[in-house]
GUGU-455392 format. One record per residue (C-alpha): residue in three letters; x, y, z. Coordinates in Angstrom, 3 decimals, always signed. Layout:
// residues N
<rec ala,<X,Y,Z>>
...
***
This chain:
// residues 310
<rec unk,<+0.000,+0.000,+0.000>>
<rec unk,<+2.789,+2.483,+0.540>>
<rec unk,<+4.879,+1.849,-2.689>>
<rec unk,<+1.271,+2.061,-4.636>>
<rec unk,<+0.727,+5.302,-2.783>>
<rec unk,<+3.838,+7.146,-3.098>>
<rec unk,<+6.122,+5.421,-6.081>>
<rec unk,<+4.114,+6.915,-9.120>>
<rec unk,<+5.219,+10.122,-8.204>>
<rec unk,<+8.609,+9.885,-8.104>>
<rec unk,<+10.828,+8.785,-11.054>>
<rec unk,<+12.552,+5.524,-12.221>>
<rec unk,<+16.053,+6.839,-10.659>>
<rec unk,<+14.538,+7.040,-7.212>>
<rec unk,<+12.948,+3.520,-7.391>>
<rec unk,<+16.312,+2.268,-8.289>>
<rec unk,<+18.054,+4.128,-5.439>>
<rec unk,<+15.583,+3.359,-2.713>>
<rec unk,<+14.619,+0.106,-3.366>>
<rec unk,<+16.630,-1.464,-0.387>>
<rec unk,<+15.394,+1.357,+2.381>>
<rec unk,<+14.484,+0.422,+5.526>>
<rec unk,<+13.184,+0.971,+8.718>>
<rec unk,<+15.625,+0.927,+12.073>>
<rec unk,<+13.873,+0.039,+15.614>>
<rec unk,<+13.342,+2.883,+16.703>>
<rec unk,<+11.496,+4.062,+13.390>>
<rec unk,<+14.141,+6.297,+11.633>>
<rec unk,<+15.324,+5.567,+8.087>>
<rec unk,<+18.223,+3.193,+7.087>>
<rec unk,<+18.964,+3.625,+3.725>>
<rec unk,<+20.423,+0.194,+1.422>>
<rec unk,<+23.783,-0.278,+0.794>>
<rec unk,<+23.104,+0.425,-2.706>>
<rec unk,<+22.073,+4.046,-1.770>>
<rec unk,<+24.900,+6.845,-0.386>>
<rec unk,<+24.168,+9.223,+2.165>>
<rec unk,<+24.328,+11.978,-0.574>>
<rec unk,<+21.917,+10.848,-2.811>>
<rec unk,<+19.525,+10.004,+0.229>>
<rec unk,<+19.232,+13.081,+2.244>>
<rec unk,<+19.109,+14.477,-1.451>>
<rec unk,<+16.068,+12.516,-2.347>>
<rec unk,<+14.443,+13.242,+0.883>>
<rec unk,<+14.691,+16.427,+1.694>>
<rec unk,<+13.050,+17.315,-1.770>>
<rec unk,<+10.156,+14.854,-1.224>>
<rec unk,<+8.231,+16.363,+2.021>>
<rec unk,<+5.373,+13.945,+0.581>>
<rec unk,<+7.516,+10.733,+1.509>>
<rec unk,<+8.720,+11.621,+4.331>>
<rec unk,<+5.228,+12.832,+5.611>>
<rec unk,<+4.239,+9.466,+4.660>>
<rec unk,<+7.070,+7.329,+6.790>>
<rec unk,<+6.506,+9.358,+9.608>>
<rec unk,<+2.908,+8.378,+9.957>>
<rec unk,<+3.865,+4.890,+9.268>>
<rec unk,<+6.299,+5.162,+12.409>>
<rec unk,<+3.476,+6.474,+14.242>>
<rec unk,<+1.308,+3.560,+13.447>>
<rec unk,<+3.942,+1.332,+14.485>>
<rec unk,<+4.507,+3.247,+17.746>>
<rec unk,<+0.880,+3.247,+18.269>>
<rec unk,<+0.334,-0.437,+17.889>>
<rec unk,<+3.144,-1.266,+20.257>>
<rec unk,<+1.479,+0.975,+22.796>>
<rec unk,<-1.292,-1.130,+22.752>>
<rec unk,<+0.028,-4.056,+23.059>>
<rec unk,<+1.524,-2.092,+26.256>>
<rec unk,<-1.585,-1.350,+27.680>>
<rec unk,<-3.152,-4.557,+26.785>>
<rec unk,<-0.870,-6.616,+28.771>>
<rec unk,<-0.957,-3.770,+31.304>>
<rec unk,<-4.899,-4.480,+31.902>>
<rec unk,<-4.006,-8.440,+31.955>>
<rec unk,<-1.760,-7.696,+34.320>>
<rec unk,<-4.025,-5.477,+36.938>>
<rec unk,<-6.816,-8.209,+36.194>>
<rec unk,<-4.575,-11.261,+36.789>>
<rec unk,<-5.742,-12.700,+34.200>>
<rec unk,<-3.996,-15.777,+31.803>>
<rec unk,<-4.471,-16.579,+28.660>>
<rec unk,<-7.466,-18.609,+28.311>>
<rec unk,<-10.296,-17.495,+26.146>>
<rec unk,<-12.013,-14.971,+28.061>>
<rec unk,<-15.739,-15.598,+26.099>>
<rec unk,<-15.385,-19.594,+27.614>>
<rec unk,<-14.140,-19.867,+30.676>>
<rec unk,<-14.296,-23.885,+30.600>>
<rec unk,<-12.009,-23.137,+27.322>>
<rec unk,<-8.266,-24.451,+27.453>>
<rec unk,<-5.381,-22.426,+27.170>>
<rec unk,<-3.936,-21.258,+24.235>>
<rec unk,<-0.975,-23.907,+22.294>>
<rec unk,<+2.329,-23.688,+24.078>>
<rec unk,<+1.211,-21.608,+26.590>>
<rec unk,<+1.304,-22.519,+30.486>>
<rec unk,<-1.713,-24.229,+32.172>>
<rec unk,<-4.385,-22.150,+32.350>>
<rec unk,<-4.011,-22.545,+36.779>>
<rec unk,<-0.718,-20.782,+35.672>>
<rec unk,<-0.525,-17.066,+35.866>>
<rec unk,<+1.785,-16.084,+32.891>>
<rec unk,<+3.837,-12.861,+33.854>>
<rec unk,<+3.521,-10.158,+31.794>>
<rec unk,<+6.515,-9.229,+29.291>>
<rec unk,<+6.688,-5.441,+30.045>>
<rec unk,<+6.981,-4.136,+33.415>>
<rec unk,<+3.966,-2.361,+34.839>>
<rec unk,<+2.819,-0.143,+37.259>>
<rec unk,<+0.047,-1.856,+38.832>>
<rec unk,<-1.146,+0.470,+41.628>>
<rec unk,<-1.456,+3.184,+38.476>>
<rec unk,<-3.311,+0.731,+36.418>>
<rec unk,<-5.508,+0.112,+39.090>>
<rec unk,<-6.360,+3.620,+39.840>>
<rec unk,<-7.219,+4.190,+36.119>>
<rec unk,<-9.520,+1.381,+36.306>>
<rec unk,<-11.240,+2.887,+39.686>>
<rec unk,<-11.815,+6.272,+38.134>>
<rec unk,<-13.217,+4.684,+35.182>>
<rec unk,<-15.793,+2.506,+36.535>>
<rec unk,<-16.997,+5.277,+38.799>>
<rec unk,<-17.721,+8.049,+35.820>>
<rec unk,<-21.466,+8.860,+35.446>>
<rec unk,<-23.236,+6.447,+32.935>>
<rec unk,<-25.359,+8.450,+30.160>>
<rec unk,<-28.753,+8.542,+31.374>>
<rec unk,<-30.307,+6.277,+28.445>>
<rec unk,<-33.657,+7.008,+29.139>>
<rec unk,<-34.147,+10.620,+27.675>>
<rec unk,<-33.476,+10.698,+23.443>>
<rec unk,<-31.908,+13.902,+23.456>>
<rec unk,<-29.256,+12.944,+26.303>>
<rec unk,<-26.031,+12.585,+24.364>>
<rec unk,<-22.900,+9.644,+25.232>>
<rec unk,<-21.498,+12.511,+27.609>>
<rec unk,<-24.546,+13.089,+29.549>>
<rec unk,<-25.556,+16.871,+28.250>>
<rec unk,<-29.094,+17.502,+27.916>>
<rec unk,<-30.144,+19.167,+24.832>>
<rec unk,<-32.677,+21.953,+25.385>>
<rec unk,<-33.047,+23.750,+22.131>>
<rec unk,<-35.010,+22.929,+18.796>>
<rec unk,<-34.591,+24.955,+15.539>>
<rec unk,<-37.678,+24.706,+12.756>>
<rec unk,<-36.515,+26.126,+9.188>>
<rec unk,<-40.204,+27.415,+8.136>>
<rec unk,<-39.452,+27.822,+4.489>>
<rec unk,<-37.051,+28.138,+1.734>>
<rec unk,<-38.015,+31.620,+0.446>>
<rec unk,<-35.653,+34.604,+0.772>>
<rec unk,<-36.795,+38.229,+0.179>>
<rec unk,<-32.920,+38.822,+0.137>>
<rec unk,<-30.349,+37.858,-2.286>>
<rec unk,<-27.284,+37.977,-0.131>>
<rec unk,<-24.239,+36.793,-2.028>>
<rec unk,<-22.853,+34.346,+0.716>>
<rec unk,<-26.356,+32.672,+0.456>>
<rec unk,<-27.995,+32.733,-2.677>>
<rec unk,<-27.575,+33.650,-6.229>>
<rec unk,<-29.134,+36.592,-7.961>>
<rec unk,<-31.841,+34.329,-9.687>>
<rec unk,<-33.082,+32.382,-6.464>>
<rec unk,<-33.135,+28.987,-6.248>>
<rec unk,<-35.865,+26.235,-7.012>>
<rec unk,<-38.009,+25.829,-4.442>>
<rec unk,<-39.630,+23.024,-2.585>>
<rec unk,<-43.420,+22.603,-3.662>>
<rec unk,<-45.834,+23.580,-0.545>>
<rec unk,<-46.881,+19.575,-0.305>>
<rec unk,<-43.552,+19.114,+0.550>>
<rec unk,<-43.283,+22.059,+3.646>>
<rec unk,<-44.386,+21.074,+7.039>>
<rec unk,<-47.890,+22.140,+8.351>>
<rec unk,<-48.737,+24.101,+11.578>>
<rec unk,<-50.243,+21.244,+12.794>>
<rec unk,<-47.173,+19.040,+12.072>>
<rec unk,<-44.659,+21.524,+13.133>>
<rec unk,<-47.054,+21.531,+16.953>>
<rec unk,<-46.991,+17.548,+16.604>>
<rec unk,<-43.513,+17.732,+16.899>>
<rec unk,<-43.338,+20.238,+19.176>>
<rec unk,<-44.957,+18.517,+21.975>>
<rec unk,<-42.658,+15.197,+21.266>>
<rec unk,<-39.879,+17.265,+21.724>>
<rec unk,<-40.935,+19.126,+24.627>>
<rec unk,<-42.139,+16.035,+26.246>>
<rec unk,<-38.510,+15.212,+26.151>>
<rec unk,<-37.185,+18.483,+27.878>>
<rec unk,<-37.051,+21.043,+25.068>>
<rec unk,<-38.121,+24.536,+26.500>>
<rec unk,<-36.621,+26.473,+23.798>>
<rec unk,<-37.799,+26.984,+20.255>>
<rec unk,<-36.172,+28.835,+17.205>>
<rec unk,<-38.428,+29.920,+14.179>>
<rec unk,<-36.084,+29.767,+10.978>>
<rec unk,<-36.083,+29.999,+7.117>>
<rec unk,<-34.754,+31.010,+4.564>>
<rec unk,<-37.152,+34.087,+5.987>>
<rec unk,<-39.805,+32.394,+8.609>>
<rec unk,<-41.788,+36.376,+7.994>>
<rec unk,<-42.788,+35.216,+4.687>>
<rec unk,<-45.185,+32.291,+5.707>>
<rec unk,<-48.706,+33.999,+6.151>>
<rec unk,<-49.733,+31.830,+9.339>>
<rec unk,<-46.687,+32.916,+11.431>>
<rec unk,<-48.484,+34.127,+14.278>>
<rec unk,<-50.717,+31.610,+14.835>>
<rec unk,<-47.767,+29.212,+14.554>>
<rec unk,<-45.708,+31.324,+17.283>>
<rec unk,<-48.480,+31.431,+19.587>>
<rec unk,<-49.345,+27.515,+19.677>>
<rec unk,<-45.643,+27.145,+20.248>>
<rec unk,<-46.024,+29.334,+22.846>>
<rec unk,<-48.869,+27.243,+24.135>>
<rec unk,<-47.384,+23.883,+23.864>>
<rec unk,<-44.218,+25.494,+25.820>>
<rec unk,<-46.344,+27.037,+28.833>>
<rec unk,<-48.098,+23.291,+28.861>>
<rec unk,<-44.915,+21.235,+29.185>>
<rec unk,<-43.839,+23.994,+31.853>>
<rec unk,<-46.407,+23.362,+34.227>>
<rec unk,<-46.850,+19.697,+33.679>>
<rec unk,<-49.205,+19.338,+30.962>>
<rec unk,<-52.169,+21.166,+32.829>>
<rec unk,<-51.968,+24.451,+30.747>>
<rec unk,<-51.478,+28.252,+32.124>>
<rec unk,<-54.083,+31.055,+32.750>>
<rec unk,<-51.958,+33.978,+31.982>>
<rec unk,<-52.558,+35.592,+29.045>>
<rec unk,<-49.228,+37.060,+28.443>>
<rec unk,<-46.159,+35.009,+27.876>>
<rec unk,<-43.714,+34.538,+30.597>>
<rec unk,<-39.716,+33.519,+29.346>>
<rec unk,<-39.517,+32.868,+32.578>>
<rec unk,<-41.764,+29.682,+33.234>>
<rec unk,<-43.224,+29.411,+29.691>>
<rec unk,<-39.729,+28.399,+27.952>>
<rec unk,<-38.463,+30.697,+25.044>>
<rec unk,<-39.756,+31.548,+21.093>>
<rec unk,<-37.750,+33.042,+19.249>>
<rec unk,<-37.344,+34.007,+14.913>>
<rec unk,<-34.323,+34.604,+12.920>>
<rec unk,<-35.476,+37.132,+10.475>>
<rec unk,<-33.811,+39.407,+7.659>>
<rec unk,<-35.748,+42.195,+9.799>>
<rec unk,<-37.391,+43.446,+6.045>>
<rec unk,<-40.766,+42.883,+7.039>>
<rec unk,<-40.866,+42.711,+10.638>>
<rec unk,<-42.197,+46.646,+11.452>>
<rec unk,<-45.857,+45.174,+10.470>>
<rec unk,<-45.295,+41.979,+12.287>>
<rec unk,<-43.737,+42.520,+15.497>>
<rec unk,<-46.231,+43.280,+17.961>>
<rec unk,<-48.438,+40.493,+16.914>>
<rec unk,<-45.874,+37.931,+17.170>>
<rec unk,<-45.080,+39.478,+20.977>>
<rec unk,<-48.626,+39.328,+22.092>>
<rec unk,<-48.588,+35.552,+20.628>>
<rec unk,<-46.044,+34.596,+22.320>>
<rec unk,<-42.517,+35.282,+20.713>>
<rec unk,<-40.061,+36.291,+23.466>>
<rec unk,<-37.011,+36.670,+21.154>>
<rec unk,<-35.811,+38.275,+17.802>>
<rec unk,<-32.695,+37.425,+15.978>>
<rec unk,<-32.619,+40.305,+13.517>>
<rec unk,<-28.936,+39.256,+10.681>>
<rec unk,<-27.464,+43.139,+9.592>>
<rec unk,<-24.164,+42.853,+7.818>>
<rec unk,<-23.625,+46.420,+7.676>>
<rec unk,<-24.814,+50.055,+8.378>>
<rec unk,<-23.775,+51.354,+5.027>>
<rec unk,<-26.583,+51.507,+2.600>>
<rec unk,<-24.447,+51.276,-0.708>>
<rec unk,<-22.772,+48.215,+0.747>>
<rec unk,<-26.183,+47.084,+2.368>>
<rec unk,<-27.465,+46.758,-1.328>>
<rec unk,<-24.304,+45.517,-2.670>>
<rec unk,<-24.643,+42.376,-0.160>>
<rec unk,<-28.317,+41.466,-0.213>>
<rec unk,<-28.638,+43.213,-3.899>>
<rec unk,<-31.830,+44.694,-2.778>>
<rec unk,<-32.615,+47.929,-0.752>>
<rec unk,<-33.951,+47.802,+2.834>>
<rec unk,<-31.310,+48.910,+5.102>>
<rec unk,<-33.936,+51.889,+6.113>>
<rec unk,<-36.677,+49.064,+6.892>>
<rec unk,<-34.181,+46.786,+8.928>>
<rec unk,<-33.301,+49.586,+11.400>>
<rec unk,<-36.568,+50.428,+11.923>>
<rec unk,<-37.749,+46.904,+12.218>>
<rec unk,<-35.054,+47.065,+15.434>>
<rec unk,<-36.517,+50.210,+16.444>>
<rec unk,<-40.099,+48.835,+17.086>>
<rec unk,<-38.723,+45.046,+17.963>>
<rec unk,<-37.588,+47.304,+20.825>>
<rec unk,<-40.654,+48.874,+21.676>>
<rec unk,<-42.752,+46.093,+21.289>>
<rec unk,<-41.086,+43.600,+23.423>>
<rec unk,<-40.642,+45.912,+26.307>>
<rec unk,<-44.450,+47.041,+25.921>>
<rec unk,<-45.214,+43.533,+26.828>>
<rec unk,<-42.265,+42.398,+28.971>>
<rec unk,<-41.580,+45.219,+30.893>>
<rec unk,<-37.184,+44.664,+29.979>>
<rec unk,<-35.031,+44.088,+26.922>>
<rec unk,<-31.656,+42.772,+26.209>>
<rec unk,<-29.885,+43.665,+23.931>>
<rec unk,<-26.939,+41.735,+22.422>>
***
């Protein structure tokens, strides 16, 4: 696999030259006897590519003597021989001692430091298996993002070309009613945060009716499936809605999606130039955007009393 790897890049003369190298013990390169010292550190030093390529192979090879290291090193702590471990009424492996024989091991280890990796091991915290969204290093994952739609009423040249793109055929898009169905699954399993995405998400008509069962089915799971009175929505106990928007069309939006339900607005601005705003997104709206943060303002502390800004 090496020589396939490497060889057809190098010419004729080199094959000829390094056909007798080597490896020494400790994993640096002994060159044939065909092959002067010249001609070799020559060759090498104007091949990074080869030598790149030996030096992982000498890793590998260190690597698989360390663990044969640490596999003798956990026979060792274990006591264990060399009988098959999968059936214990097995024999013992050809030419090796009787399995009431404990073999010694053939590299000198430090038991009482074996052992101690063994104890902190078997005491970590197990994943708790019985929540889906509980990962192999026990971190529960709080937070759902939706993408609404694929419709843009930006160009921006990091995202999409001047013409558009095709676009998915509404049979295709998730429903309210499917986007709530999985909602309450995933709240069910601990998610109290929710994130209202696109393309633009202000460009599907039934928004705010979307927001504010979202904001329902959050308050629900909050207080244990027995619904809330309040009429305004509380971050606090009700979990957290939230849209990332293009802020174009938010102005006429904002204080309905508030009084639904929406606690938070991610609003993207790559600049407060307007010749370089329209050079971006090719399309004018820079006026619209900051105005869409002026009212975003107003209408969430109308409602909640506080904002943050960040």
């Amino acid at each position: 696999e090496f020589s396939t790897a490497v060889m057809p890049n190098f010419s004729s003369e080199y094959e000829k030259e390094s056909e007798h190298d080597q490896f020494n013990d400790d994993g640096s390169i002994r060159y044939g006897e065909t092959s002067t010292t010249t001609a070799a550190s020559t060759t090498t030093r104007n091949m990074p590519r080869l030598e790149a390529l030996r030096e992982r192979l000498r890793l590998e090879k260190l690597e698989s003597a360390n663990t044969g290291v640490r596999a003798a090193a956990a026979a060792a702590a274990s006591n264990s021989d060399y009988s098959i471990r999968n059936n214990p009424s097995s024999q013992s492996l050809p030419n090796s001692p009787s399995s009431n024989q404990k073999t010694p091991s053939p590299y000198p280890v430090d038991n009482t430091m074996v052992q101690q990796h063994y104890n902190t091991t078997n005491t970590l915290p197990l994943p708790n298996n019985n929540n889906v969204l509980t990962d192999t290093h026990n971190r529960h994952h709080n937070y759902l993002r939706i993408s609404l739609s694929e419709r843009c009423n930006l160009r921006c040249q990091y995202c999409m070309p001047p013409e558009g793109i095709p676009l998915s055929p509404p049979s295709h898009l998730l429903t309210n009613e499917e986007i709530l169905r999985l909602v309450r699954v995933f709240v069910k399993n601990g998610v109290n945060k929710v994130r209202l995405t696109g393309g633009e998400p202000l460009l599907r008509k039934d928004l705010v009716e979307l927001v504010g069962g979202i904001s329902r089915t959050l308050r629900e799971g909050s207080s244990g499936g027995g619904g809330t009175a309040i009429s305004i929505p509380d971050p606090e106990e009700g979990g957290l809605v939230g849209i990332t928007t293009n802020g174009i069309s938010l102005s006429r939006n904002v204080r309905d999606l508030v009084q639904a339900g929406l606690t938070g607005v991610n609003i993207s601005l790559d600049t407060l130039r307007d010749d370089r705003f329209v050079e971006i997104t090719r399309r004018k709206g820079l006026e619209r955007v900051l105005r869409s943060i002026r009212d975003s303002i107003d209408a969430f502390r109308d409602v909640y009393g506080d904002v943050r800004l960040g």
